[in-house]
N, C-alpha and C positions, 0 to 999 in steps of 0.2 A: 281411839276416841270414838270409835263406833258402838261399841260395846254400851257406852252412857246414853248417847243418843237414842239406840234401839230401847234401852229400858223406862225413856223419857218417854218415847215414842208408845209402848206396851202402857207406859201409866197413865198418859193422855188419851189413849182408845177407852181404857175403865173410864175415865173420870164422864169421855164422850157418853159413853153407854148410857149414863142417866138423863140423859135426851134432855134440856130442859124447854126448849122452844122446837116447835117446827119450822120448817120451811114453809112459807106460805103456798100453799099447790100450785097456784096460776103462773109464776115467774119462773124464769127461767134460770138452772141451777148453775151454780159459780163455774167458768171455765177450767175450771179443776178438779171438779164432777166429770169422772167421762161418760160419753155417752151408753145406756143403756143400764147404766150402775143402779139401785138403789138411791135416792136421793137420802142426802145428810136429814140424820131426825132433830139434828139443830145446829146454830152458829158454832156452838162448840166443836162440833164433830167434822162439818167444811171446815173450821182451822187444821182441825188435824188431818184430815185429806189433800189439804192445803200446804203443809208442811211435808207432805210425802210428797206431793208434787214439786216440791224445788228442791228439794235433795236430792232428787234426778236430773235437774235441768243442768245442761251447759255453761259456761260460765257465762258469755256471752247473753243468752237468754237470763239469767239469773241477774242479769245488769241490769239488763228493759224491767223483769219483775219488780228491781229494788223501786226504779224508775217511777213504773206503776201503784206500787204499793205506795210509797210516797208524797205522790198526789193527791192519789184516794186520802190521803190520811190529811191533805194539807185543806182540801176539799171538803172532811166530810172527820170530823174527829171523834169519832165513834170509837164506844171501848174494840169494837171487831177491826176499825182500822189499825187503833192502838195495837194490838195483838199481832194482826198479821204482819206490821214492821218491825215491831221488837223483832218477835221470829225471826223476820230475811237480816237484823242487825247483829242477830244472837248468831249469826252462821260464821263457825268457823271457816277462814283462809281466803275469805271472800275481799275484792277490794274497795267494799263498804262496809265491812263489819266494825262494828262499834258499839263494844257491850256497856259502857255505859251510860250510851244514847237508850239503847236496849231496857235499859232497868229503866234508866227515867220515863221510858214509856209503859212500864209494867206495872209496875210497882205501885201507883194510882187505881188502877182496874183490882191487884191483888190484896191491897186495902179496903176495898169497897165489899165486905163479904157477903153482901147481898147482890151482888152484880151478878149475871150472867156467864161470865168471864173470868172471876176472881179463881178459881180453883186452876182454871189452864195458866192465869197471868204468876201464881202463889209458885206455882212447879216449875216456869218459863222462869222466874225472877230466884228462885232459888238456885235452880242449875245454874246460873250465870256468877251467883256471889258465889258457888261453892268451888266451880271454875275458875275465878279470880282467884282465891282464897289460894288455892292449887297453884297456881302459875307463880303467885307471890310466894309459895312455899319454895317452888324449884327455881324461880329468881335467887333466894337467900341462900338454897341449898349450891346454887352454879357461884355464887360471887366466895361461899365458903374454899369451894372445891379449886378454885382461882387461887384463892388466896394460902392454900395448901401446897398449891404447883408451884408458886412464888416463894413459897420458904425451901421446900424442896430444891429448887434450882439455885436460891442465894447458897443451902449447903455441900450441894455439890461444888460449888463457885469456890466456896470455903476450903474446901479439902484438897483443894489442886495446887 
């Protein structure tokens, strides 16, 4: 499952590259900027710095992030809040993931193709249905493979 996320990860650093806001110079840069780094050339690009930053955290920290992210967003419903909670809801194995809490927050920003955000939100909300899609593939494929065992073992039952 890494292998998707690092090329999710590779497509969202392009999509960043085309900078489209700055940082405004005077404020001080997201706690997930470290210090000395280059400052992000825009919101797009702190999400995505943003998202390397908690695919490292502990899970314990990743609990305060969700915590945080949440408020922000309950406080302040900005397509960037939108964004950075899909992300920490889109995280696999986590024990507030919630992908279709996830899309419901996306899915809005990646509609809006004039938004700021719609290119990261279009990529963030595709991986998530493509995901689904997958999981409902190998739901169908495990209830077949069941129901394989189950004949299976009725004809062994049979032959004895």
């Amino acid at each position: 499952m890494k292998a998707p996320l690092a090329a999710l990860l590779a497509i969202c650093t392009a999509l960043a590259a085309c900078g489209l806001l700055r940082a405004p110079e005077g404020t001080e840069p997201a706690p997930w900027v470290h210090a000395g780094s280059p400052r992000p050339a825009s919101d797009v690009e702190s999400l995505l710095l943003y998202f390397q930053h908690v695919n490292k955290l502990p899970g314990g920290e990743l609990g305060r992030e969700h915590d945080t992210a949440r408020q922000a967003y309950s406080r302040t419903r900005s397509d960037f809040n939108r964004v950075r909670l899909g992300m920490l809801l889109a995280l696999p194995g986590t024990s507030f993931s919630d992908e279709a809490r996830a899309l419901e927050l996306l899915e809005p920003v990646a509609k809006n193709q004039k938004g700021q955000f719609s290119g990261l939100a279009s990529l963030l909300a595709s991986h998530l249905q493509e995901r689904k899609r997958r999981d409902a593939n190998a739901q169908g494929l495990q209830q077949k493979l069941d129901a394989l065992k189950s004949l299976e073992r009725s004809m062994i039952e049979r032959q004895r």
